[in-house]
Backbone as numpy.savetxt, mean C-alpha at the origin, in Angstrom:
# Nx Ny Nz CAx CAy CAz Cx Cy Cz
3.99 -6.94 -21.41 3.66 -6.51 -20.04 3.70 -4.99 -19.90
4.33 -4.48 -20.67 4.18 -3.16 -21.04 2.64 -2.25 -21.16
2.12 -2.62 -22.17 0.75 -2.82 -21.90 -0.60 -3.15 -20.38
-1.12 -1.87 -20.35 -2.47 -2.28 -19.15 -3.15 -1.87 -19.47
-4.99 -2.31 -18.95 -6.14 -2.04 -18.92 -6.82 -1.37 -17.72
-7.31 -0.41 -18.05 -7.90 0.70 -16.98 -9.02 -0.32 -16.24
-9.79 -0.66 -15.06 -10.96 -1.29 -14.30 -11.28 -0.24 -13.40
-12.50 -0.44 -13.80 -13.70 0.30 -12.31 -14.66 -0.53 -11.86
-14.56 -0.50 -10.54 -15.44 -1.80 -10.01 -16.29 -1.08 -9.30
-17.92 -1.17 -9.33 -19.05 -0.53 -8.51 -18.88 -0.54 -7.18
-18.90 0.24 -6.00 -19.33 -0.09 -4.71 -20.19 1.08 -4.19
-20.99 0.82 -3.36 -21.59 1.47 -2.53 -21.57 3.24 -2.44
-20.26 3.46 -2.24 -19.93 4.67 -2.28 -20.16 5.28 -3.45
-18.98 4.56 -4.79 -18.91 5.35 -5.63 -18.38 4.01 -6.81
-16.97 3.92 -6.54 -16.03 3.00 -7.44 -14.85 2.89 -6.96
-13.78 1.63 -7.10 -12.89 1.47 -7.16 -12.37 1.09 -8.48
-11.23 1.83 -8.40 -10.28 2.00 -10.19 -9.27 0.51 -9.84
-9.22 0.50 -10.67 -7.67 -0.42 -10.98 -7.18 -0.04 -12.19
-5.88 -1.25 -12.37 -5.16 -1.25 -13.60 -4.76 -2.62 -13.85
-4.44 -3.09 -14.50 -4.36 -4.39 -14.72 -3.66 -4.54 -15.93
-2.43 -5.39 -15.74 -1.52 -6.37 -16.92 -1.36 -7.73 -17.50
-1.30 -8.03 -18.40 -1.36 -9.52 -18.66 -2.81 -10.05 -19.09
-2.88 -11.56 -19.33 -3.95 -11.82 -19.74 -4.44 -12.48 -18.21
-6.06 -12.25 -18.62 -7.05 -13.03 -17.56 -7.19 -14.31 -17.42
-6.03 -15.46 -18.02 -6.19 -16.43 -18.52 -4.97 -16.75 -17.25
-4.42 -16.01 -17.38 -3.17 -16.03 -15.89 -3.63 -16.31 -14.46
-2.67 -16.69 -13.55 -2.79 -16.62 -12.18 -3.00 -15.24 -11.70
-3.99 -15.12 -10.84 -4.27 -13.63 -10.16 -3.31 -13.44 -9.27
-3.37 -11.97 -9.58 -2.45 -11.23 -8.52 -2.77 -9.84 -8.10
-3.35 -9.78 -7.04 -3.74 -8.60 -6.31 -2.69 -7.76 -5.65
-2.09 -6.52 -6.46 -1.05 -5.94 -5.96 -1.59 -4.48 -5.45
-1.35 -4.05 -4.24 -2.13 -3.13 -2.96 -0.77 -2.36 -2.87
-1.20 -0.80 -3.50 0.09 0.26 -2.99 -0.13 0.20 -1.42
1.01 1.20 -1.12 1.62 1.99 0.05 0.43 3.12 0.56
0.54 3.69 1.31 -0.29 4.52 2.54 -0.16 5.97 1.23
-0.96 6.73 0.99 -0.80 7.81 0.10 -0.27 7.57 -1.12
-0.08 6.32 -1.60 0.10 6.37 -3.24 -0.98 5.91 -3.66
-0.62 5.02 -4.87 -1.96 4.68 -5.89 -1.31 3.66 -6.86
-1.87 3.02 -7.85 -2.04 1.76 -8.45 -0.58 2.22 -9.23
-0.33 3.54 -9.74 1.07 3.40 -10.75 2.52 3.06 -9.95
1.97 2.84 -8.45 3.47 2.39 -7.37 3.99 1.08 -8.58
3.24 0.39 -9.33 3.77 -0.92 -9.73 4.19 -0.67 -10.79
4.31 0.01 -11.76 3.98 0.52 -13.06 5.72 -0.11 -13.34
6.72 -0.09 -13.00 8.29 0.19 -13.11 8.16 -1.73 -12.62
7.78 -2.25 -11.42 7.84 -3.45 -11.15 7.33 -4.91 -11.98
6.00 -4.77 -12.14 5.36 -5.46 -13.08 5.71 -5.98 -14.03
6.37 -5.17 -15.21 6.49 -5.20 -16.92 8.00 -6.31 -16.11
8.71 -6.29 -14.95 9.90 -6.83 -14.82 9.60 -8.96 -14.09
8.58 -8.31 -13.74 7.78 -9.74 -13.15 6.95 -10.91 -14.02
7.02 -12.42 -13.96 6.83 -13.55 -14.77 5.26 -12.94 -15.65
5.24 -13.50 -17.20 4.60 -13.23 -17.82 2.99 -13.93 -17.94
3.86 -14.85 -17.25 2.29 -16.04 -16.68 1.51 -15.43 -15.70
1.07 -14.51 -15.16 0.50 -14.21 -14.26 -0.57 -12.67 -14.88
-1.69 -12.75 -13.67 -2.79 -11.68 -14.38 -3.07 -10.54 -13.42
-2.34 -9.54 -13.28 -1.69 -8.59 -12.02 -2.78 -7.73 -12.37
-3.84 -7.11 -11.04 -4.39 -6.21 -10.63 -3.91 -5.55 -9.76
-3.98 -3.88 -9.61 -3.21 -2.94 -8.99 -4.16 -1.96 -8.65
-5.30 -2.49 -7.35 -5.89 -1.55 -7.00 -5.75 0.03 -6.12
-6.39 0.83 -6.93 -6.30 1.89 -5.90 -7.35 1.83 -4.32
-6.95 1.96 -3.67 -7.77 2.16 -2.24 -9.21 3.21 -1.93
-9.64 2.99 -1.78 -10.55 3.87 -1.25 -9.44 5.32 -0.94
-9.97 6.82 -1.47 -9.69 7.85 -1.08 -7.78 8.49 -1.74
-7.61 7.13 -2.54 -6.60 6.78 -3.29 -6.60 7.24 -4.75
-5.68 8.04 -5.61 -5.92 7.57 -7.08 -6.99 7.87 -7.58
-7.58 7.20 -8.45 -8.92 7.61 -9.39 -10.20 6.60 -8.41
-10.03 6.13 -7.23 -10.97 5.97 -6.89 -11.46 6.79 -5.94
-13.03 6.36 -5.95 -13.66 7.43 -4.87 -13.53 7.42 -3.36
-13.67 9.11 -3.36 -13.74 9.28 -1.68 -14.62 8.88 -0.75
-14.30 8.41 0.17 -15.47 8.00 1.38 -16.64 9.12 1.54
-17.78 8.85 1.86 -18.68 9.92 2.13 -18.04 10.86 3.73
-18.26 12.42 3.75 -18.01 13.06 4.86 -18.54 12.00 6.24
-17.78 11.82 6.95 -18.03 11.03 8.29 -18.09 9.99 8.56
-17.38 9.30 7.27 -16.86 7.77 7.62 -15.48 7.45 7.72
-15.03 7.01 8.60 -13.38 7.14 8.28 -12.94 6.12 7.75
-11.73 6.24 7.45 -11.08 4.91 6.68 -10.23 4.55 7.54
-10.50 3.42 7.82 -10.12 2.24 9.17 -9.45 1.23 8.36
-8.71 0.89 8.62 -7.63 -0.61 8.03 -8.96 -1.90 7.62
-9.59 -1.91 8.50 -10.65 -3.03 7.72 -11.82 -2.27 6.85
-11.55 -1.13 6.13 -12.76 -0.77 5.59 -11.51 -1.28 4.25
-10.57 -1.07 4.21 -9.62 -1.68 3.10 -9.55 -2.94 3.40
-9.50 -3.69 4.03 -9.41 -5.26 3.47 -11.13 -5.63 3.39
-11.97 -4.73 3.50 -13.18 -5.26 2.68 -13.14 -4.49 1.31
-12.43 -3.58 0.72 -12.35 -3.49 -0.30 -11.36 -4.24 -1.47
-10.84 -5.24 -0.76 -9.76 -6.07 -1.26 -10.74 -7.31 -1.52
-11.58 -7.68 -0.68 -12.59 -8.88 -0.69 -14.10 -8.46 -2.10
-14.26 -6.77 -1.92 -15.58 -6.15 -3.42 -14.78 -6.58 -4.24
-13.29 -5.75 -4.77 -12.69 -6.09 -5.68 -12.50 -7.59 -6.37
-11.90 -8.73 -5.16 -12.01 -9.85 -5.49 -13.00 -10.49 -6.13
-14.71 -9.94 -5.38 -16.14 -10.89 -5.87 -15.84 -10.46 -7.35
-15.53 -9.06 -7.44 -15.85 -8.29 -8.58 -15.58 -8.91 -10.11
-14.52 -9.22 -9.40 -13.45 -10.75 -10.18 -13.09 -11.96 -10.42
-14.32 -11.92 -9.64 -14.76 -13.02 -9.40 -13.52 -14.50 -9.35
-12.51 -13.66 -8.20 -11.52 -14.30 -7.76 -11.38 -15.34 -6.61
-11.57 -16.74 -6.32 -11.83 -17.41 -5.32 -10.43 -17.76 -4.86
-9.09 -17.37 -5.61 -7.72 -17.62 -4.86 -6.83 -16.71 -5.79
-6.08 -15.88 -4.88 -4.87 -15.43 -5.82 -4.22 -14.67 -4.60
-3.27 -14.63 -5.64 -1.47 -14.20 -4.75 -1.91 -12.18 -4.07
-0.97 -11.71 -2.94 -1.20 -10.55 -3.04 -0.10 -10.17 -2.94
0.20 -8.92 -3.96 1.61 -8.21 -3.40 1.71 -7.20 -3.36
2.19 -6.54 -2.08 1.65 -5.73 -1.32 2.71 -4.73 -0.90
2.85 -3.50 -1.12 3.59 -2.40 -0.57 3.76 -1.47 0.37
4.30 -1.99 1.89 4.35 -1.25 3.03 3.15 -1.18 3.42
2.33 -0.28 3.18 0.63 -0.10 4.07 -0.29 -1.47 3.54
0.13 -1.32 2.39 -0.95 -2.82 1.39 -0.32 -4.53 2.16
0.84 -4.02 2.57 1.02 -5.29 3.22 1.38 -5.35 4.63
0.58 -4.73 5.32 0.94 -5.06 6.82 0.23 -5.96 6.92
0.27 -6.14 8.27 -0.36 -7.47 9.13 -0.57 -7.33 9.88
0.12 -6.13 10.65 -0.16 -6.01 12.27 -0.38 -4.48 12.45
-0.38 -4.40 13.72 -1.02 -2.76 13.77 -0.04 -2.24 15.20
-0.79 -1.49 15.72 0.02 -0.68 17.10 -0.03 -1.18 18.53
1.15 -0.99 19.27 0.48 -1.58 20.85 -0.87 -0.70 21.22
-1.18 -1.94 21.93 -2.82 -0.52 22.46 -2.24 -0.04 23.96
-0.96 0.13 24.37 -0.44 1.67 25.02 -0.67 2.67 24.26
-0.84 2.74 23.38 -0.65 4.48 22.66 -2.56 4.47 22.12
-3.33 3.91 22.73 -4.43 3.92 21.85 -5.39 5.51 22.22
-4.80 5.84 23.33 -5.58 6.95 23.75 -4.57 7.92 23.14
-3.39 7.86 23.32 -2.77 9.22 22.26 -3.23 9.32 20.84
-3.39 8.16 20.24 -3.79 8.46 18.53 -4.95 8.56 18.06
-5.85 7.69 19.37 -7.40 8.14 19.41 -7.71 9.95 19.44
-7.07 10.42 20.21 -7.13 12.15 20.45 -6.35 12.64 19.13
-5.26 11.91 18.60 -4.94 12.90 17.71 -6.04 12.60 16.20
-7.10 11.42 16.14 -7.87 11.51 15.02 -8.82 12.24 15.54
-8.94 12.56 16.37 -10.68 13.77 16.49 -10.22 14.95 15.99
-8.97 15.13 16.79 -8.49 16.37 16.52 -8.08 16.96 15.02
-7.85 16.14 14.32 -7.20 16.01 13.22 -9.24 16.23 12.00
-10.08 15.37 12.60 -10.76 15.01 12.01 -11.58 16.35 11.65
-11.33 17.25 13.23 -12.48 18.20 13.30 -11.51 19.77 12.52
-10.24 19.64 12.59 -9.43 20.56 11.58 -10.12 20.48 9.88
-10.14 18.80 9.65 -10.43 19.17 8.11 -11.82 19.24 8.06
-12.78 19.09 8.96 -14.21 19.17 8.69 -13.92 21.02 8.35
-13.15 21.79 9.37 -13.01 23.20 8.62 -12.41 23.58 7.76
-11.63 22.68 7.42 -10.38 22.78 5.95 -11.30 22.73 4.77
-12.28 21.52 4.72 -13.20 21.17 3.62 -13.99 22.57 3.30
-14.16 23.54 3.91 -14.91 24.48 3.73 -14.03 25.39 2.50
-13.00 25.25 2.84 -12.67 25.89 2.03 -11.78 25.59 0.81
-11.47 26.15 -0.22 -11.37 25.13 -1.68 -9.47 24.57 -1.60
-9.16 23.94 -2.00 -8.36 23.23 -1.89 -7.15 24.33 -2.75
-6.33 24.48 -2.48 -4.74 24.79 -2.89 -4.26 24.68 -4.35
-4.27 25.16 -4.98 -3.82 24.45 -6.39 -2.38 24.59 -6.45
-1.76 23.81 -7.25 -0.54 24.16 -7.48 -0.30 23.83 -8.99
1.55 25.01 -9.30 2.11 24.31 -10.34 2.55 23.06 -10.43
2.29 22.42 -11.53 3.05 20.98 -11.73 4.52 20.59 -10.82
4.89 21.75 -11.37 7.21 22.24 -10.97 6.29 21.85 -9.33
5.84 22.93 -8.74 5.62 23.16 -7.51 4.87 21.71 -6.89
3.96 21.51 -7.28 3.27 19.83 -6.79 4.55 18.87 -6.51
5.12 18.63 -7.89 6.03 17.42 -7.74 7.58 17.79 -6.74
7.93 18.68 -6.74 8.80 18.89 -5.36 8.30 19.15 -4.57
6.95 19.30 -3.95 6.34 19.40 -2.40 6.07 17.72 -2.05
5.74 16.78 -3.50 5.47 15.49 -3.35 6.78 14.99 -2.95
7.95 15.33 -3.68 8.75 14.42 -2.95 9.67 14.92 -1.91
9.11 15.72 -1.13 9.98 15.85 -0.08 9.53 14.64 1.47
8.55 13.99 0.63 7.41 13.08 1.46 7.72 11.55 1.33
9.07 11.16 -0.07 8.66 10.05 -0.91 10.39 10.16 -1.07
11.25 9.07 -0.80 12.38 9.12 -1.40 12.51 8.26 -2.97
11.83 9.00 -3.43 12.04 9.00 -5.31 12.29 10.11 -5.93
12.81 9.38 -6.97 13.45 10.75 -8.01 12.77 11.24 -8.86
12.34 12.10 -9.28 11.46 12.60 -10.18 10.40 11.66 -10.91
11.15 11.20 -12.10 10.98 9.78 -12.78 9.29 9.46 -11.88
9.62 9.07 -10.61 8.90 8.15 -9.93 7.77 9.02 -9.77
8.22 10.39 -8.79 7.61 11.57 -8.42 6.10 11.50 -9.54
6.94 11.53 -11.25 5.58 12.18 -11.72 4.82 11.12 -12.10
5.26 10.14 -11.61 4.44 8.23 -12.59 3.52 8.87 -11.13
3.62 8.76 -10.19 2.44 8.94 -8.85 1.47 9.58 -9.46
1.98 11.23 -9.38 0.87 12.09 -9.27 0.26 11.98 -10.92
0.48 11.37 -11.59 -0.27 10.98 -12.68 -1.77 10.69 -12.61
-1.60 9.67 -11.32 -2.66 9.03 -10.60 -3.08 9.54 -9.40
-2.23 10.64 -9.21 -2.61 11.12 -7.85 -2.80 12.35 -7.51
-3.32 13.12 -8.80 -2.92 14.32 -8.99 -4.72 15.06 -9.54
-5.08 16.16 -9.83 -6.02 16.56 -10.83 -5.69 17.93 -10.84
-6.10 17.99 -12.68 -6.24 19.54 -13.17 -6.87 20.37 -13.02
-7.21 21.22 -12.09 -8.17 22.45 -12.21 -7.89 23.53 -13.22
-8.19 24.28 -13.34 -8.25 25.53 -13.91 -7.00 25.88 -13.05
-6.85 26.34 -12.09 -5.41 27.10 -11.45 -4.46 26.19 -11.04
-4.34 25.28 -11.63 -2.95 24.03 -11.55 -3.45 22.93 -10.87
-2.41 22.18 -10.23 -2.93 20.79 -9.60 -3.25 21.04 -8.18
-4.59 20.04 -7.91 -4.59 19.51 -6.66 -4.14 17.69 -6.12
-3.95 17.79 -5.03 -3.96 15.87 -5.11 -5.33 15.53 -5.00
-5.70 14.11 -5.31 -6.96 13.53 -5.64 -6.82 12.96 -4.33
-5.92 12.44 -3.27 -5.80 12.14 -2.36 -7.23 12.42 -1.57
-8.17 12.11 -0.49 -8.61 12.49 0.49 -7.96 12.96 1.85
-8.34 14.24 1.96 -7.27 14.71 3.20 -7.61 14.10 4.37
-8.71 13.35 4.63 -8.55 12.84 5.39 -7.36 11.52 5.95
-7.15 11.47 4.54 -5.75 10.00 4.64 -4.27 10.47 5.12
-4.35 12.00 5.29 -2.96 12.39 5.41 -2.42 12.54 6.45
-2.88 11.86 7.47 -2.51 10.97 8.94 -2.48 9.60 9.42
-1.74 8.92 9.66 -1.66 7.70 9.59 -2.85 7.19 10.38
-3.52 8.29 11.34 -4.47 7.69 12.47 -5.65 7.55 12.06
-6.05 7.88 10.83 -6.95 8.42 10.10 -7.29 6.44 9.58
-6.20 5.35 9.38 -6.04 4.73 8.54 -6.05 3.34 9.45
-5.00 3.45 10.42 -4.25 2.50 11.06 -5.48 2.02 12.38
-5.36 0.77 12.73 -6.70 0.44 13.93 -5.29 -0.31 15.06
-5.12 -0.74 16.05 -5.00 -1.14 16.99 -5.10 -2.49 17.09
-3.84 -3.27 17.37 -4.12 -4.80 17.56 -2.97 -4.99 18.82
-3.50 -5.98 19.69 -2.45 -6.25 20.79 -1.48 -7.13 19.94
-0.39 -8.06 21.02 0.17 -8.55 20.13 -0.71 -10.04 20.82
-1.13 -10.21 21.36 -1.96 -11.44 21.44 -2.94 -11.82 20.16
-4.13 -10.88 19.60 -4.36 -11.05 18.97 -3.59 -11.19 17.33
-1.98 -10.08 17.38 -1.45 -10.19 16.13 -1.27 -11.91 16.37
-0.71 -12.94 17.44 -0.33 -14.31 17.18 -1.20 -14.79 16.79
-2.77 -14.23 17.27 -4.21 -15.58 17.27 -4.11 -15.02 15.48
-4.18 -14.22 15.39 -4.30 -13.91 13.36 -3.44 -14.77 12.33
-1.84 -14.85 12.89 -0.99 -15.10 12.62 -1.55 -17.23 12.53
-1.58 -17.49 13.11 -1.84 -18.52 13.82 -2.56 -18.72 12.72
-3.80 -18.14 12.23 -5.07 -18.65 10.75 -4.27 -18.35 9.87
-2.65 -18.12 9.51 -2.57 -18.03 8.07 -2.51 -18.88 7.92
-3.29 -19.36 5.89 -2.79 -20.65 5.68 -2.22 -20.05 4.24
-1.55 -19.57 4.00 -1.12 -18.97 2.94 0.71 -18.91 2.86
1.17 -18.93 1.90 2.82 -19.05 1.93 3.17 -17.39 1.92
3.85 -16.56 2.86 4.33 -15.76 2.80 5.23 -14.70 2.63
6.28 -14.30 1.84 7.34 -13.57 1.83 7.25 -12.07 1.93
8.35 -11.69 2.63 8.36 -10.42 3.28 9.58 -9.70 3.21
9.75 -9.00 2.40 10.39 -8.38 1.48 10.82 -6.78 2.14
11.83 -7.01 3.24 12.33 -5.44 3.98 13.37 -4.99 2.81
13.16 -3.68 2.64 14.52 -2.33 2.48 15.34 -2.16 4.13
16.39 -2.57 3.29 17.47 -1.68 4.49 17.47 -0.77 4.98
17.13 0.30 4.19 16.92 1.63 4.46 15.04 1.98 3.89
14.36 1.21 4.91 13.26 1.65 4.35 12.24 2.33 5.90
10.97 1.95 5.61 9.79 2.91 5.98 10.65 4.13 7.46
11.26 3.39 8.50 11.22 3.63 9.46 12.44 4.47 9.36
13.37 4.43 8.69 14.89 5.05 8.62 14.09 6.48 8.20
13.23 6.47 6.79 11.84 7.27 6.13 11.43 7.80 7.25
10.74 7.56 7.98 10.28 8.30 9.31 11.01 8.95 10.26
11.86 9.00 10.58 12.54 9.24 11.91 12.31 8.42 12.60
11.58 7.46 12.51 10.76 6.57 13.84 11.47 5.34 14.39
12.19 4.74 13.94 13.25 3.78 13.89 13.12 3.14 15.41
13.68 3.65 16.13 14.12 2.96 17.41 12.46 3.08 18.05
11.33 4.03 17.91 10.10 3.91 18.60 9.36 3.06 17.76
9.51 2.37 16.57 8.23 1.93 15.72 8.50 0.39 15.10
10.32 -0.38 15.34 10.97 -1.05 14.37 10.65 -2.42 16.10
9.92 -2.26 16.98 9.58 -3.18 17.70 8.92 -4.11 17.35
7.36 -3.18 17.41 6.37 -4.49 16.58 6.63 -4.92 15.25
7.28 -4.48 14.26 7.63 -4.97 13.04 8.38 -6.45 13.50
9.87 -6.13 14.41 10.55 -7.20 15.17 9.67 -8.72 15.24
8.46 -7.91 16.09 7.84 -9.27 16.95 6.87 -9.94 15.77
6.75 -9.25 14.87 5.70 -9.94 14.20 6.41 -10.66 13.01
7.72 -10.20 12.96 8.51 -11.10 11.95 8.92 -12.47 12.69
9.08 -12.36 13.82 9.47 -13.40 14.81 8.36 -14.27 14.56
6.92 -13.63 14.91 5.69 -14.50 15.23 5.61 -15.66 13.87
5.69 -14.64 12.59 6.16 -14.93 11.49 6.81 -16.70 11.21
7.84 -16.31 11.82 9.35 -17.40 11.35 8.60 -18.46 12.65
8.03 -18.15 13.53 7.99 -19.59 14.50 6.47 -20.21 14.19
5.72 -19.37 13.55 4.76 -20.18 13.28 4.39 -20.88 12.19
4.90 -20.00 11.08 4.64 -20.61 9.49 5.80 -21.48 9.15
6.71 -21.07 9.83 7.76 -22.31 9.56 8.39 -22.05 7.82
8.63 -23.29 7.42 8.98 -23.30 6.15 7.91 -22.34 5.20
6.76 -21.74 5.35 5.63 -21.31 4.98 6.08 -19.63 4.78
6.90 -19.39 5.15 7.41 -17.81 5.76 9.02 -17.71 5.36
9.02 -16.54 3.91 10.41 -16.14 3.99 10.44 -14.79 4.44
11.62 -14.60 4.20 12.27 -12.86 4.65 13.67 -12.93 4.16
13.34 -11.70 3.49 14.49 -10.97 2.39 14.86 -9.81 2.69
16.06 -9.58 2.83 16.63 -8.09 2.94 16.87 -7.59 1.86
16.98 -6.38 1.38 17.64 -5.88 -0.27 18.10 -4.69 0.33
19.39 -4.07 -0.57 19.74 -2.89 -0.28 18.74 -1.45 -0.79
18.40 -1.04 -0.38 17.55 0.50 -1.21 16.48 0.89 0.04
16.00 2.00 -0.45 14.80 2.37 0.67 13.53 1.84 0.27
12.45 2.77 1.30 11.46 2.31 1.07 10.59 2.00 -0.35
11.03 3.03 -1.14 10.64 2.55 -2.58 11.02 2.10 -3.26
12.45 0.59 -3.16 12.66 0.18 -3.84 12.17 -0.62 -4.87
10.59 -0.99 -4.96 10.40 -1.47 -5.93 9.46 -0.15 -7.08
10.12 0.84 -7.22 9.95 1.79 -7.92 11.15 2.22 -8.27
12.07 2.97 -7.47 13.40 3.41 -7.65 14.84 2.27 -8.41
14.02 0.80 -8.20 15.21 0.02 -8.45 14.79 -1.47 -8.67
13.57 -1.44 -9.65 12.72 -2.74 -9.12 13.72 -4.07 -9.51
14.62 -3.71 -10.07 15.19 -5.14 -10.67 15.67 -5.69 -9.58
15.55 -4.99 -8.39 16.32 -5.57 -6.86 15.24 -6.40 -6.56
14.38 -6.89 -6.53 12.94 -7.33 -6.56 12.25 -8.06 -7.23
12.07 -7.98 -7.88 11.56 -8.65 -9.56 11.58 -10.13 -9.48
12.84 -10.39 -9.28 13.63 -11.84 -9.19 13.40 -12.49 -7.98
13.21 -11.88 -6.69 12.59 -12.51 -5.59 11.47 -12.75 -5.68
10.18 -11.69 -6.08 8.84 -11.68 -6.19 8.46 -13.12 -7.00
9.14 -12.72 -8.21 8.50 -13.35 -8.99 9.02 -15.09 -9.08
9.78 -15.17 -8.45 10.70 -16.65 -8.09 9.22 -17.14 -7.18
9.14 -16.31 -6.09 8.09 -16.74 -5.40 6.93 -17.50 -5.73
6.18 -16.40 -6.32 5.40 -16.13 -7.39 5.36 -17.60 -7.99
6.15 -18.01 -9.15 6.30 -19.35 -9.68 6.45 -20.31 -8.74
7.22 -20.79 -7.99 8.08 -21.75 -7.53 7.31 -21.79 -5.42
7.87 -20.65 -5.22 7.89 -20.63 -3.74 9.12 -21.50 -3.15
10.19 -21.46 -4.10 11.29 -21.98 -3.08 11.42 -21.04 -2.30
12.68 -21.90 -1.58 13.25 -20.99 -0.58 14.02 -19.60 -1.23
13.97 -19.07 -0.70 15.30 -17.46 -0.95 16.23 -17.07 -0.15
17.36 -17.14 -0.58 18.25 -16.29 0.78 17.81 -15.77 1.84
18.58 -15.46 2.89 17.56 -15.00 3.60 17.99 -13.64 3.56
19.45 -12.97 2.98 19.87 -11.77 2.96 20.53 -11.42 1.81
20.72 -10.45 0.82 21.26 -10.85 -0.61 22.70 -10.10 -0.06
């Protein structure tokens, strides 16, 4: 498991990259980084997860080694789950597991009270980098990249440089990120769902789900805690009363990157799942 294979899948734009472990002879598994990383988030998790299985680790649109959106299309939460559906044809995948890291696995989105504040802050935001693009991008030293990266990312080096591996490029005057600057706002990314519609969504899963919180993760990460740890609340609730036995939830001690910083905290839940789908504690 040590061992992966580089994938580029055609689309429209340009390409989407992957990486991929195991044989194709395995159960699929579509594993979707976090908001600003890229496919090596799994790189530490994987090699620790069941050997029976055939793990793809796509990068996102504007992500990693895949390509950027053309100037003036934005990247909207469903322009990524139709790139989760290219990838799939690509793979001609008609069922498989997804596992998913913070942005790769939400479900729900924002109250639409705030839709006119974040609506104004993407124009605003949008029409800054239409003048940013003009001009050439920042290079940096390596030293200098990877401590500006993690003052963003609670990982330790180690982790820091497995990212920008994938998230990084060489110019002539040091690194830039491969990132699209347009992704480096959440508003840029995130769309708006009431919570009526999060139940009517909730309501069509027919899929077995586990949901896998850090104690100390995204929101402790943010400052945002007491303004942002609501709808997470209600949709874990919506969660547990509708899927029933269909729906776990796991606590682990570590932050948001624990399945980088500490995957063996993980590994053993995922991949229990993964095989079996028993039940799991509900708190370790």
């Amino acid at each position: 498991m040590g061992l992966f294979s580089q994938l580029k899948m055609a689309v429209p734009w340009g390409h989407i990259a992957a990486k991929a472990w195991g044989s194709q002879k395995g159960s699929p598994v579509l594993c979707l980084h976090g908001w600003l990383d890229n496919a090596n988030s799994f790189d530490r998790l994987i090699p620790l997860l069941p050997r029976d299985f055939y793990y793809v680790a796509m990068d996102f649109g504007g992500h990693g080694l895949s390509s950027h959106y053309s100037p003036g299309l934005p990247y909207h939460y469903q322009n990524f789950v139709g790139e989760i559906r290219r990838v799939s044809a690509a793979l001609k995948w008609d069922r498989f597991s997804i596992l998913g890291h913070s942005f790769g696995g939400t479900v729900g989105g924002m109250e639409l009270e705030n839709l006119l504040t974040y609506k104004r802050k993407l124009l605003e935001h949008t029409l800054l980098l239409e003048q940013a693009a003009k001009e050439p991008s920042h290079a940096l030293s390596p030293e200098e990249m990877l401590q500006r990266f993690l003052k963003n990312r609670p990982v330790g080096e180690e982790c820091g440089k497995l990212l920008l591996q994938r998230g990084a490029t060489q110019v002539p005057t040091g690194l830039v990120l491969s990132s699209d600057r347009r992704i480096a706002v959440p508003e840029h990314s995130f769309d708006f769902m009431s919570k009526e519609l999060c139940v009517h969504a909730i309501k069509k899963l027919q899929a077995h789900v586990l949901l896998v919180k850090a104690t100390e993760g995204y929101f402790d990460v943010r400052g945002e805690y007491d303004t942002v740890m609501g709808p997470l609340l209600f949709i874990i609730d919506t969660l547990k009363s509708t899927l029933g036995e269909r729906f776990q939830y796991v606590e682990v001690p570590g932050n948001h990157y624990i399945h980088m910083n500490q995957p063996d905290h993980v590994a053993g839940i995922t991949g229990s799942f993964l095989q079996s789908g028993n039940r799991i504690p509900a708190r370790l």
